[in-house]
N, C-alpha and C positions, 0 to 999 in steps of 0.2 A: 674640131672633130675630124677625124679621119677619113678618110672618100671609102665610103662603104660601097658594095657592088649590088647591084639589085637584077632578081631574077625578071621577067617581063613575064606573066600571066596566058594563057591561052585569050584570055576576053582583053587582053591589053593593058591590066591592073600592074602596077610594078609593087613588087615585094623583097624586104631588103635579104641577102644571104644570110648573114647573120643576125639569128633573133636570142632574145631572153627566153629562155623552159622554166617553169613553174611546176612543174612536177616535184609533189612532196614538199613545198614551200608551204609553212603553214599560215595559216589563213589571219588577218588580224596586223598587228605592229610587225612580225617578218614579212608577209608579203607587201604591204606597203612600201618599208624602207628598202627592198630588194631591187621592188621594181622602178622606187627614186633614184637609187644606187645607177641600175643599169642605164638611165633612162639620161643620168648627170655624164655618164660616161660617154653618151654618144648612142646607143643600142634606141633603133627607132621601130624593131620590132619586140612584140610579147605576146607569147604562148601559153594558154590558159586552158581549160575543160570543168563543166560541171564537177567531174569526176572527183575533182581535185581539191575541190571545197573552198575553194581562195580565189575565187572572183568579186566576191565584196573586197576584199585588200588591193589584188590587182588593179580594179578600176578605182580605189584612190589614191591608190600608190601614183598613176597616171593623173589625177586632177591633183595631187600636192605636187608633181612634177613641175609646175609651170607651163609643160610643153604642148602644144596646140593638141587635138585629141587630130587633128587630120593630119597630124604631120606623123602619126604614129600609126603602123601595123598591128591590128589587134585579132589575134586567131583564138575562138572557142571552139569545144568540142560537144556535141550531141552525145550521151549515154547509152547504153546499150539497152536501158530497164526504158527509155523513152523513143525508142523507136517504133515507127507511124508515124499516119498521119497526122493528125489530128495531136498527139502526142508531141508530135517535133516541133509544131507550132508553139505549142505549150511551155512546152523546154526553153525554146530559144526567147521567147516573153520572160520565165523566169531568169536567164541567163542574165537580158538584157538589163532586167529589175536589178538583180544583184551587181554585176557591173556600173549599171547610174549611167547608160550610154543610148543612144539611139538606132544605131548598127554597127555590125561589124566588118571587120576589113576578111576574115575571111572563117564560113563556120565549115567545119568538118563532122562526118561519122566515124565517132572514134572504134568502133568496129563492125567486120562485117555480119552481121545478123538476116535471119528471113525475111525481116520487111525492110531491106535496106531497097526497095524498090519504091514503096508508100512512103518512107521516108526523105527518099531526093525528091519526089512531085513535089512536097511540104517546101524540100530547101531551094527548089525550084521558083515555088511562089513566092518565097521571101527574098529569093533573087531578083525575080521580076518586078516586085515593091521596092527595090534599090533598099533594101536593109540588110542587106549582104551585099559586098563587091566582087567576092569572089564564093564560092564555093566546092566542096572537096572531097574529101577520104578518106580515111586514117588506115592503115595495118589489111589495106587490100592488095592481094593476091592478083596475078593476071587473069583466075576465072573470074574473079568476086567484080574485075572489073567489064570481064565481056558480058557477063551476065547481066552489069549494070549498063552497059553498051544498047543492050537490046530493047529498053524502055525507055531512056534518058533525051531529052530534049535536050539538054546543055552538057557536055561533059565534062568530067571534073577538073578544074584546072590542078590542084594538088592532091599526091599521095605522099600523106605523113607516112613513114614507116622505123623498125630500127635498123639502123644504118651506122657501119662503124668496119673498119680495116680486118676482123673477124667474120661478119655478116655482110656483102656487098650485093650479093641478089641480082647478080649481073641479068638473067633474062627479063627480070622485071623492072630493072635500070633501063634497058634495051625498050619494051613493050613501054613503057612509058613516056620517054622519049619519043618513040613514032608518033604516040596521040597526044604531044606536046601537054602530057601532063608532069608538072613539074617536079620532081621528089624533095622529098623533104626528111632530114634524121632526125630521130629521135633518140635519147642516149647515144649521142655520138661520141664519147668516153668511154662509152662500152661501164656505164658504174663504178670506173675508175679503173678496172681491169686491162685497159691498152697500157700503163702505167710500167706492168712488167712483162712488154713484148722488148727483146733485145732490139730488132731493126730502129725500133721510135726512140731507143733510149741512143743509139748512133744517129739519130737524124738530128736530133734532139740537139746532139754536141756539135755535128756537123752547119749546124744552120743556127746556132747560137737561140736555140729557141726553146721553149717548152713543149713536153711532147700532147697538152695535151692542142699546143699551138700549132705544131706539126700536123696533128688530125683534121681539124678544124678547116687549115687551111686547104687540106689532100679535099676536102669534102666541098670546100669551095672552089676546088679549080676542075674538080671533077662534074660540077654543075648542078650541086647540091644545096639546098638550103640545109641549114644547120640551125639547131635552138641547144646549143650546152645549158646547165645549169646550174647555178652554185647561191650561197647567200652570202658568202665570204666576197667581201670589197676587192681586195688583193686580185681574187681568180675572175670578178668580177671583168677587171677591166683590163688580165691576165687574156682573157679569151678574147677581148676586143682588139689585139693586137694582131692581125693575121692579113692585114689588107698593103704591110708594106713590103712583102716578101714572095718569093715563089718558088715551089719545090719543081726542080727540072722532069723533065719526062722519067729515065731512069727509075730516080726514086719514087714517082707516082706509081709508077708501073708495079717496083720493090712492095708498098703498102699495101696497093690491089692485091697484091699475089697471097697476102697473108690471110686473105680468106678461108674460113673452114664452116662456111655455114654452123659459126655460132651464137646462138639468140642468147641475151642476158634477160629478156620478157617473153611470154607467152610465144605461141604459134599460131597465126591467125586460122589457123586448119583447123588448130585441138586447143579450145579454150571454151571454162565453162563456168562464165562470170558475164 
């Protein structure tokens, strides 16, 4: 297996750069054999959510894996329809139920809503039960986060957000970093769309690599966790390849720049789901 790089947590928890995304993987014989697939190739993280309806597959896809369940990184997400108190407890019992697990490696609120206040106490508590190692934040903003600054006994150690060579979010790269919360992309392919940017398709050739290898890896030298996702074997262990290469300053710089604050998902401002 390949020396994979692993991010260090605000509470000390290590979590690997590169994980499996489950988004839109369906639930049943694909998600099972997806996350066997990833799991044969070396990927010691996976990314999952309620939301997503394939945490029964995911957590056997990991028990037909053979591979130790602690030697593996395993991120759920909280719903938007179950946030609170009392509700998040709830959620994350059924989560746990569907998964076949005891805790997890790190749960998140997958977005920000009114009670994302009555919601952290809840993920607070299950933190403080050690049935979460880590806890987190999905698709928060720098207010969503001082607002939750101003209640919070633990801060969140990750902000999932989308993250990708079009959308880079630089003040909230920035804000993040100072309260060593660690970012995390999601659709880091941009839905395939990075595909026909010209500069990736010259990196591309340049560095003998695939562009969606080129991102991947911009996303890991920039201090990013990354979850891609596919069910194709091929792209599977296509994207596990990014750990024996490195794109020089210049062309980091080149990628950044292609920013145009463009979202492929919602806006965690104006969404109404």
């Amino acid at each position: 297996m390949k020396n994979q790089l692993k991010a260090t947590l605000n509470n000390g928890v290590e979590m690997p750069m590169l994980g499996f995304g489950t988004f839109k993987v369906p639930d049943g014989e694909t998600a099972v054999q997806s996350v066997k697939t990833a799991l044969s190739l070396g990927y010691r993280h996976i990314d999952t959510a309620a939301i997503y309806g394939n945490e029964c597959g995911v957590g056997e896809g990991i028990r037909q894996s053979g591979i130790d369940r602690k030697d593996i990184f395993l991120t759920s997400k909280l719903w938007n329809s179950d946030q609170g108190y009392d509700s998040t407890l709830r959620a994350f019992d059924a989560s746990m139920q569907r998964l076949g697990f005891d805790y997890l490696d790190l749960y998140l609120i997958h977005w920000p809503k009114p009670l994302n206040r009555e919601t952290w106490r809840a993920m607070e508590k299950l933190y403080k039960e050690k049935r979460i190692r880590a806890i987190g934040v999905s698709n928060f903003h720098v207010h969503h986060l001082e607002d939750l600054f101003t209640s919070c006994e633990i801060k969140p150690a990750v902000n999932q957000i989308e993250f990708h060579p079009r959308l880079v979010q630089q003040p909230l790269l920035d804000f993040c970093k100072k309260h060593r919360i660690q970012f995390e992309a999601w659709s880091p392919l941009m839905q395939g769309k990075i595909f026909d940017i010209p500069l990736l398709k010259e990196l591309s050739v340049k560095y003998r690599r695939s562009i969606s290898q080129i991102v991947l890896r911009w996303d890991v030298q920039m201090g990013v966790v990354t979850i891609p996702k596919s069910t194709n074997s091929e792209r599977i262990k296509e994207n596990m390849g990014i750990f024996d290469f490195e794109i020089i300053e210049k062309d980091m710089n080149d990628i950044t720049a292609l920013d145009k604050g463009q979202r492929v998902g919602a806006d965690p401002d104006n969404f109404n789901f």
